[in-house]
N, C-alpha and C positions, 0 to 999 in steps of 0.2 A: 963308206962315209967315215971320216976321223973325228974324231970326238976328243973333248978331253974330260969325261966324265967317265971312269971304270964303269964296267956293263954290271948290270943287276941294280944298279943306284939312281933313285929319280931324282928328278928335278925339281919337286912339288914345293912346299913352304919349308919343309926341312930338310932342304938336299944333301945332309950328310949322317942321315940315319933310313937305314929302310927296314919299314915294319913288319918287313916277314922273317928278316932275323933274329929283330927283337923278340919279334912272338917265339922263334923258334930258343931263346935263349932263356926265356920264360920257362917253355914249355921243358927244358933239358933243367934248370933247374930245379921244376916243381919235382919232376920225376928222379931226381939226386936226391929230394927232401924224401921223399915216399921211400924210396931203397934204403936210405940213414934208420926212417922208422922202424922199417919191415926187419933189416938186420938187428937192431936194438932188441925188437919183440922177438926176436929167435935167439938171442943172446940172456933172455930174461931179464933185462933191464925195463921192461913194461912197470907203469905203477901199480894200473888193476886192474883184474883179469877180467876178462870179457866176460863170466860166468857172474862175478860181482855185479857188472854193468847190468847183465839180463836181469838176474833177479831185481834189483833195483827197479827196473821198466818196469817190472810186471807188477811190482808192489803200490808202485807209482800209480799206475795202471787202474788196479784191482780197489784201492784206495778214492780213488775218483769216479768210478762206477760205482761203488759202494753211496757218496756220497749223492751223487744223482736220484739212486734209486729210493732211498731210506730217507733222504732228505725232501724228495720231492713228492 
């Protein structure tokens, strides 16, 4: 059967985009973003160390349990 449509591309309301590249162009970009991060963070260009972050949570945490108990 001859076509003049390239194979892989439909015909639907946007015949000249197909969404599983897009996705996949998406998806290859997101994972460039994560590889950029993950190099910066082994580079030591991070702002603040995950060790900051935790204790933060837990003070966070511990502060609002505090408040629950003594308060209520």
């Amino acid at each position: 059967m001859n076509t003049s449509e390239p194979s892989g591309r439909g015909g639907g309301a946007n015949p000249g985009r197909d969404s599983g590249t897009e996705k996949l162009n998406w998806i290859d970009r997101r994972r460039e973003k994560i590889r950029a991060e993950i190099e910066r963070n082994r580079r030591g260009e991070h702002r603040v160390p995950t060790w900051v972050l935790a204790v933060t949570l837990i003070i966070i945490v511990g502060v609002w349990l505090a408040l629950i108990f003594f308060a209520g």
